[in-house]
C-alpha positions as CSV (number, residue, x, y, z in Angstrom):
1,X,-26.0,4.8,-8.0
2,X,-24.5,4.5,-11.5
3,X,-21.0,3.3,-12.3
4,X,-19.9,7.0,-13.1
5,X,-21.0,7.4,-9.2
6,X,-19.3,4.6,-7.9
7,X,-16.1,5.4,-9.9
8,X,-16.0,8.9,-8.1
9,X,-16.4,7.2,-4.8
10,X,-13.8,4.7,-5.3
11,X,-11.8,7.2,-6.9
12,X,-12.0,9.9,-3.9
13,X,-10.9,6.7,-1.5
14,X,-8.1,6.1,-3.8
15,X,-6.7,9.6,-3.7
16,X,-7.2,9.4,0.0
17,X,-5.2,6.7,0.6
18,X,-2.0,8.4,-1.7
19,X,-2.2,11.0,0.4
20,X,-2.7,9.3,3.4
21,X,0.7,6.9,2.7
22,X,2.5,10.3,2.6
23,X,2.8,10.9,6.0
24,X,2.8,6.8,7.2
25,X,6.0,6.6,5.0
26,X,7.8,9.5,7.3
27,X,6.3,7.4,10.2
28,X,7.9,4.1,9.1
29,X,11.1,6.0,8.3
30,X,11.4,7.4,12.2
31,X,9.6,4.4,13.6
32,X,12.5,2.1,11.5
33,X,15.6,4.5,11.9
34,X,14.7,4.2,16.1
35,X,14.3,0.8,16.2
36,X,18.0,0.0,14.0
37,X,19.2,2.6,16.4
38,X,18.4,0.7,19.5
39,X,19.8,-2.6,18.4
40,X,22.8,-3.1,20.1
41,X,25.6,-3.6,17.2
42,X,23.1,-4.8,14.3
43,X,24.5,-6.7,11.3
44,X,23.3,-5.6,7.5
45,X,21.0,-8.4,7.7
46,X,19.1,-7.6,10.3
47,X,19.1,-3.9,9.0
48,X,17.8,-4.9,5.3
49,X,15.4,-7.1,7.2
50,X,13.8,-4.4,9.1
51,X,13.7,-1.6,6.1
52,X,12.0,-4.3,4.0
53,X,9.3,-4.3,6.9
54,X,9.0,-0.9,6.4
55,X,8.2,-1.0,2.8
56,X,5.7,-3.9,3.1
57,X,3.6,-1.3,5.5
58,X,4.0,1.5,3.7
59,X,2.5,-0.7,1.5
60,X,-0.6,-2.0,3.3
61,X,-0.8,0.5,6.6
62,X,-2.9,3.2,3.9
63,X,-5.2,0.7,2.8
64,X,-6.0,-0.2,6.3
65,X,-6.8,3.2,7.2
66,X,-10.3,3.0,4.6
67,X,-11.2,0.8,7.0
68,X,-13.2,1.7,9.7
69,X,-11.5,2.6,13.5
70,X,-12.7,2.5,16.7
71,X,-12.2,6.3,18.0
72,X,-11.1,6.3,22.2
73,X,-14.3,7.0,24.0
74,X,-13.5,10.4,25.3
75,X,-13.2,11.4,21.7
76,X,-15.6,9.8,20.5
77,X,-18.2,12.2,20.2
78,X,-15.9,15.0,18.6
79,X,-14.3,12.2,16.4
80,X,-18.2,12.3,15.1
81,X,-18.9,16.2,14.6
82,X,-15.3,17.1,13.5
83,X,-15.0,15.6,10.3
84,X,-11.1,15.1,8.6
85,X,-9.1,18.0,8.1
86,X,-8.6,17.5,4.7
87,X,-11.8,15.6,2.4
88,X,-11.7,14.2,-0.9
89,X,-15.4,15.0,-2.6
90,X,-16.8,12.2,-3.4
91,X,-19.3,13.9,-6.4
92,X,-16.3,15.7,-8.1
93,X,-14.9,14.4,-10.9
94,X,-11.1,15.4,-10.3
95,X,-10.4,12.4,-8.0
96,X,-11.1,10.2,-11.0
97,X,-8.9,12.0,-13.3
98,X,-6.0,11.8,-10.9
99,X,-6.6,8.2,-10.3
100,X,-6.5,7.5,-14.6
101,X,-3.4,9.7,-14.3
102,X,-1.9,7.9,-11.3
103,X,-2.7,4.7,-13.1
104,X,-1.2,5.3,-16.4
105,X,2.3,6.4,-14.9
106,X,2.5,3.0,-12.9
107,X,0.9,1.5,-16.4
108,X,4.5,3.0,-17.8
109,X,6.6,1.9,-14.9
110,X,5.2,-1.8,-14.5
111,X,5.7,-2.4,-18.2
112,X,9.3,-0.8,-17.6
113,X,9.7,-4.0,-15.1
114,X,8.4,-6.5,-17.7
115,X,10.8,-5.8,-19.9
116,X,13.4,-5.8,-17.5
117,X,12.3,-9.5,-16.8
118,X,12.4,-10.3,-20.3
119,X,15.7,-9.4,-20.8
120,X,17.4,-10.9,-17.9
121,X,15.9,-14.2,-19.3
122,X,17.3,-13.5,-23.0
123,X,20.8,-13.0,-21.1
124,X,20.6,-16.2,-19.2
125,X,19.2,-18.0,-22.2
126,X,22.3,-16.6,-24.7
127,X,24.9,-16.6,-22.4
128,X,27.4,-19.4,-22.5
129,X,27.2,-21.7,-19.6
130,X,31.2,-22.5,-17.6
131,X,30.3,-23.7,-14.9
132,X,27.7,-24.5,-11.9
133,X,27.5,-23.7,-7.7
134,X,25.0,-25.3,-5.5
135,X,22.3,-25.4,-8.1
136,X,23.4,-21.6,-9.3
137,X,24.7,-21.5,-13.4
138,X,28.0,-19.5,-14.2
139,X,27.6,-18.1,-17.4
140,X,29.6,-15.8,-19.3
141,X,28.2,-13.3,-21.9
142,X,29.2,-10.1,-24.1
143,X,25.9,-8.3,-23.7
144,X,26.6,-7.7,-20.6
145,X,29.7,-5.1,-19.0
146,X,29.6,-5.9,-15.0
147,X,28.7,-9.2,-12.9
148,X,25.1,-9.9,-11.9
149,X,23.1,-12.2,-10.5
150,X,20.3,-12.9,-12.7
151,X,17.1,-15.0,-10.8
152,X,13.7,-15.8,-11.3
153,X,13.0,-19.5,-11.5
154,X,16.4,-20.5,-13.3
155,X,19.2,-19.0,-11.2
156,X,22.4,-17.9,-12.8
157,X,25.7,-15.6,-12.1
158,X,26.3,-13.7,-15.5
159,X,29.7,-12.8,-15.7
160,X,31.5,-10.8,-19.3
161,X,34.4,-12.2,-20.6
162,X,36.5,-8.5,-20.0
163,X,36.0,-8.9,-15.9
164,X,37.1,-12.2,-16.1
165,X,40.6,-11.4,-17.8
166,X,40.9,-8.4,-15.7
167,X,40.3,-10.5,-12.5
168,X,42.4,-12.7,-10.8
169,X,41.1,-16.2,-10.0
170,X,41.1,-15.6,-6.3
171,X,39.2,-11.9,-6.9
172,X,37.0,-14.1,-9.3
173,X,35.9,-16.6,-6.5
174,X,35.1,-13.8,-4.4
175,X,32.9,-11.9,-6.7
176,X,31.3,-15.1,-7.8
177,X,30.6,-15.9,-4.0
178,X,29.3,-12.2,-3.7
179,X,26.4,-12.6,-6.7
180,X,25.7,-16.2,-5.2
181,X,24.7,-14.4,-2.1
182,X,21.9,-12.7,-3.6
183,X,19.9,-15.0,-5.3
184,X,20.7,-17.5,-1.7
185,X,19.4,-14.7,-0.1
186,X,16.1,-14.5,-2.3
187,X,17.0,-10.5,-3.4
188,X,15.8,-10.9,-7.1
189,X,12.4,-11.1,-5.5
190,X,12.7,-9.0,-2.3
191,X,14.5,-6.5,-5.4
192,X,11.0,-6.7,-7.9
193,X,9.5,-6.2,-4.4
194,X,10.5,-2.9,-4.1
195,X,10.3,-2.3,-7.9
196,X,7.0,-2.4,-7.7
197,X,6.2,-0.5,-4.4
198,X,7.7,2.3,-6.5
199,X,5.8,2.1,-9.3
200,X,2.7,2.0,-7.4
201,X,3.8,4.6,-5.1
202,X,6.0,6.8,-7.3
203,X,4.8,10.0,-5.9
204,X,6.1,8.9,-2.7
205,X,9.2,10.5,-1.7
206,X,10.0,7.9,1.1
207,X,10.1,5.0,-1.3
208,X,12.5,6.3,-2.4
209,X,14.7,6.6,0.8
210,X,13.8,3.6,2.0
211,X,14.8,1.9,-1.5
212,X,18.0,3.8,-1.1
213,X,18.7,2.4,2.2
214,X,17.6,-1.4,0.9
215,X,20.3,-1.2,-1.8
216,X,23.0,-0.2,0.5
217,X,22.2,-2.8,3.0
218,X,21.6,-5.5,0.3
219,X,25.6,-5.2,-0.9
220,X,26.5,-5.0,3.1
221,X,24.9,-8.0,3.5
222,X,26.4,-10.3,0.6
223,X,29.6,-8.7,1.7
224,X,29.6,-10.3,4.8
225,X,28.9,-13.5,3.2
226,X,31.9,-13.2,1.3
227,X,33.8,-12.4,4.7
228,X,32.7,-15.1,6.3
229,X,33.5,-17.2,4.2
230,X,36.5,-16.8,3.3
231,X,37.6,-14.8,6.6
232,X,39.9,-12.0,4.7
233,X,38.3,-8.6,4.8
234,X,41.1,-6.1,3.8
235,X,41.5,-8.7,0.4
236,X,38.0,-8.6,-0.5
237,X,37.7,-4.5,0.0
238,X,41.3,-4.2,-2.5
239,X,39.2,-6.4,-4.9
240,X,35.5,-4.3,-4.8
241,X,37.8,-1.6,-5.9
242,X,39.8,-3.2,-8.5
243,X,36.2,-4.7,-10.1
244,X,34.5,-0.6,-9.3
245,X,37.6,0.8,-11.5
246,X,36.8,-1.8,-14.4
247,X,33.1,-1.7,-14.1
248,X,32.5,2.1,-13.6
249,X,30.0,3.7,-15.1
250,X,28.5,0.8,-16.9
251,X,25.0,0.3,-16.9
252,X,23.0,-2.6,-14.8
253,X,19.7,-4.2,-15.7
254,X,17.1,-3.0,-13.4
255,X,16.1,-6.2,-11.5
256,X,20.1,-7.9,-11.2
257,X,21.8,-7.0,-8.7
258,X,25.7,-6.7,-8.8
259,X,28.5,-6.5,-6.7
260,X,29.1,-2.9,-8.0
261,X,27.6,0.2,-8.6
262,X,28.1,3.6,-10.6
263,X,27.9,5.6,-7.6
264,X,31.1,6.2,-5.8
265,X,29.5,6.9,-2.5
266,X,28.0,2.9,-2.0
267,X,31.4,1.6,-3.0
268,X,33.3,3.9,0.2
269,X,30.7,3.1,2.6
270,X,30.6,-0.7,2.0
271,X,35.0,-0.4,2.4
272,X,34.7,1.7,5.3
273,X,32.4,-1.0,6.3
274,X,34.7,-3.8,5.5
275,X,37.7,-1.7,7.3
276,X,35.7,-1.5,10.9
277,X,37.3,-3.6,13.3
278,X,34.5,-4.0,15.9
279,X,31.9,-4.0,12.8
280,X,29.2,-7.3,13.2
281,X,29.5,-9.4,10.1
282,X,27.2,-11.8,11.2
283,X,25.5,-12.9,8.0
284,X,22.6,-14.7,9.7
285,X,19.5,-12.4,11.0
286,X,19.6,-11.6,14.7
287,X,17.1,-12.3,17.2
288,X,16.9,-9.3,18.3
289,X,16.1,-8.4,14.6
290,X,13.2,-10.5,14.8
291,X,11.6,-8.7,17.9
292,X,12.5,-5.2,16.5
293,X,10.8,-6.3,12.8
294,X,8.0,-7.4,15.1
295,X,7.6,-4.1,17.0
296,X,7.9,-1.7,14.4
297,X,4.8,-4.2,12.3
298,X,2.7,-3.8,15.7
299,X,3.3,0.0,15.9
300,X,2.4,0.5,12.6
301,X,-1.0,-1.4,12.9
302,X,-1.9,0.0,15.8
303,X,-1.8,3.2,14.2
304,X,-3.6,2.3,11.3
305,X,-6.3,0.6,13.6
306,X,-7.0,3.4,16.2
307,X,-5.8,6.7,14.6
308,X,-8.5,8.8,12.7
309,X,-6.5,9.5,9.1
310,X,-5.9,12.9,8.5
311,X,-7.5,13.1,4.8
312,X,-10.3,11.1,4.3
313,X,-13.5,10.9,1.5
314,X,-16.3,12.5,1.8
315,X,-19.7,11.7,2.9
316,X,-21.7,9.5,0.1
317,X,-25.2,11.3,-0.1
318,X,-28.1,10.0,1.6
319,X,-30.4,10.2,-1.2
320,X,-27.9,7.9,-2.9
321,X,-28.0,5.0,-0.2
322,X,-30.6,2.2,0.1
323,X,-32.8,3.0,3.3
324,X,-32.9,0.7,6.2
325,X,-35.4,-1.7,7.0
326,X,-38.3,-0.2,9.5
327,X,-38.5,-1.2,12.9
328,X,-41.4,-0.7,15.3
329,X,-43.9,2.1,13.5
330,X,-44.3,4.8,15.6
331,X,-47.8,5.3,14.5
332,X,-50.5,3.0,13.5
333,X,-52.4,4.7,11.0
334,X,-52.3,8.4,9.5
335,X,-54.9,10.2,8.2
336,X,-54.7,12.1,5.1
337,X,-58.1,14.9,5.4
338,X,-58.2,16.8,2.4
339,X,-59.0,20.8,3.4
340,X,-62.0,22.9,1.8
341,X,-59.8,25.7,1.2
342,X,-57.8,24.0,-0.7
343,X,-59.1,20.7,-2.2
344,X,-55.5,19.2,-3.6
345,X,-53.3,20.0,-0.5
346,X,-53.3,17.4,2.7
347,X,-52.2,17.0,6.0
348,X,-50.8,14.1,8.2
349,X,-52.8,13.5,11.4
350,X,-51.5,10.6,13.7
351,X,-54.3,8.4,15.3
352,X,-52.8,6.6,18.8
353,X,-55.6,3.8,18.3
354,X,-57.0,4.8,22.1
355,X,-60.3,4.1,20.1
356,X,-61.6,1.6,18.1
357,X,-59.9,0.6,14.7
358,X,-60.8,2.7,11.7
359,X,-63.4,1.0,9.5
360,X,-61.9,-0.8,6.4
361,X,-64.1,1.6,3.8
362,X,-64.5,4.9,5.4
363,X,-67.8,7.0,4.7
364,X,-66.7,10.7,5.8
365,X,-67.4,12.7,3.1
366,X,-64.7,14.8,1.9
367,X,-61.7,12.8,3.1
368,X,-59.5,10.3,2.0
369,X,-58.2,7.7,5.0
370,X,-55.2,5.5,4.6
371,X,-53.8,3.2,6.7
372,X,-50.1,2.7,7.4
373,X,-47.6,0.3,9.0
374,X,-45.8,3.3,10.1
375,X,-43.2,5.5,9.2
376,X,-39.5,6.3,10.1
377,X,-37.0,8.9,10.3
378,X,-33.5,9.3,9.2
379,X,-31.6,12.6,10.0
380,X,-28.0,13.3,8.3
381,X,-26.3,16.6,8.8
382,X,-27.3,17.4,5.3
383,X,-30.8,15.5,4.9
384,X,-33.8,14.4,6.7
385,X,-35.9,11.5,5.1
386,X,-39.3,10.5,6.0
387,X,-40.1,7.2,4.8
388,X,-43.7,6.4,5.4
389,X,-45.1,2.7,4.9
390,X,-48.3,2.0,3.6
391,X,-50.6,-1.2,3.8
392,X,-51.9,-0.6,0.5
393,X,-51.6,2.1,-2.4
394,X,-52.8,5.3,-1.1
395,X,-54.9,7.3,-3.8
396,X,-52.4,9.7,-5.4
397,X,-55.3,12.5,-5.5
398,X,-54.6,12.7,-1.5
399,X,-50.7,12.4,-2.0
400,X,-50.6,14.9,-4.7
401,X,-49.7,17.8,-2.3
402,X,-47.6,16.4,0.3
């Protein structure tokens, strides 16, 4: 098998896989909206915690189906015959072309996030320091139009010298404790996380949602730091919209997260969130979190694990594998007996050895005898090879018309 072979095999599992992670990602989705739906009364934390779980499978769980499964044993026999409904060729060359294509768009996207890193270090590295929080820098910039949080090895809150006039110093303390949130809470990384699931899956329109649903949660979740904190719910709510009506519509570096955003509709549902009386601002994850997180990861695996994927690769030819060893010959010897109507064609005879061992040099006169170790048999639903092995070199005068 040459590498332009192999490419089109590894290729036709790729494609497989992308199209395999469509219909996992609606899985996740139901499996993770049931399981946040059965939580009695569950806190952001424990939300974000449990969509991020999603995304790490939808991640993995494709992969895992190339592996192979162990069909149930009544359907084990069909599971054999019936191949997958829908089969990437693995001697086309279209699977390869998609994969280049698939590879160059997340090529485009990944160097999208590299420069996003860079620049968050340039604004940390310009910015003018004022101040420092439990290890976290408070820097103030002009490249910058909103507050963000700004991680990755040296920790800083980046705030622009317009906000700061605009705010007071009790709305300032509050953001400050917001953007502190997310780097205590690790979401620069748990944010290039899901960065780069998108890149790699950008085709996926599920990514997507569950993104969505991980940016809403993330704010929830520093929100209810602030809260409890500082205990005053109604205050901090008045000051997310004073900061939305000085910040709107202002751009954001990819990878920061802020306590604001250009949409309108995250702003009303975090207030209407901050406005619930019996709403759980526990900012701690839930135990129950845990066992749900747990149960959805199971679920998921055990999917993966026993389920037959509904678009798989095809079969790799025969004639392109490397043949087993032999195991016991069927035969001892065959005999290769040229005929007198037709000197250059033979045909296989078997001997059962109930007699007497061939001489070494046969004397018939006419034939050509060969001995053998013995020969095997491997059927396919497209091939059937005969492998016969020889003790020595047969003459190719009597293998000529086989």
């Amino acid at each position: 098998m040459n590498w332009v072979e192999l490419a089109n095999v590894v290729s036709a599992m790729a494609v497989s896989a992308a199209l395999n992670s469509l219909w996992i990602g609606f899985l996740l989705v139901a499996l993770a909206a049931g399981a946040i739906r059965l939580l009695p009364r569950p806190n952001a934390t424990t939300r974000y915690a449990i969509w991020l779980t999603a995304l790490m499978l939808a991640l993995v769980t494709p992969a895992l189906l190339l592996l192979p499964h162990q069909a149930p044993a009544a359907a084990m026999n069909r599971a054999a015959t019936a191949p997958a409904p829908l089969t990437v060729p693995v001697t086309a060359q279209w699977p390869m072309y998609a994969v280049l294509v698939w590879l160059g768009i997340t090529a485009v996207l990944m160097m999208r996030l590299c420069w996003s890193v860079a620049h968050i270090h340039g604004l940390k590295s310009r910015g003018t320091l004022i101040g420092e929080r439990s290890g976290i820098r408070v820097l103030v910039s002009h490249e910058v139009a909103a507050p963000l949080a700004a991680g990755f090895v040296v920790r800083a809150v980046i705030f622009p010298q317009s906000v700061i006039d605009e705010l007071s110093p009790h709305e300032f303390e509050q953001v400050l404790y917001h953007e502190s949130a997310h780097l205590r809470r690790w979401d620069d990384w748990t944010q290039l996380m899901q960065a780069l699931a998108q890149a790699l899956l950008f085709f996926n329109p599920t990514i997507y949602w569950i993104g969505r649903r991980l940016k809403i949660e993330r704010e929830m979740a520093c929100d209810d730091w602030v809260v409890s904190a500082t205990g005053e719910a109604r205050p901090y709510a008045a000051c997310l919209t004073h900061l939305h009506e000085v910040t709107r519509r202002v751009p954001a570096p990819q990878l920061a997260p802020g306590a604001t955003s250009r949409k309108r509709w995250q702003l009303s549902a975090r207030v209407e969130a901050l406005l619930e009386p019996n709403r759980n601002a526990t900012p701690r994850f839930s135990r129950s979190g845990w066992m749900a997180a747990g149960a959805l990861a199971t679920a998921a695996l055990l999917v993966a694990a026993r389920t037959a994927p509904p678009v798989g690769a095809g079969e790799i030819p025969l004639a392109q594998m490397t043949l087993a060893s032999p195991g016991t010959p069927a035969a001892p010897a065959i005999s290769l007996i040229r005929e007198r109507a037709a000197p250059a064609r033979a045909r296989l005879v078997a001997s059962q050895r109930r007699k007497p061992a061939l001489p070494a040099e046969p004397v018939m006169s006419g034939a050509s005898i060969v001995l053998v170790d013995g020969w095997q048999v491997d059927v396919s639903p497209r091939y059937v090879v005969i492998t016969v092995f020889f003790s020595e070199p047969p003459p190719k005068t009597a293998l000529g018309g086989i």
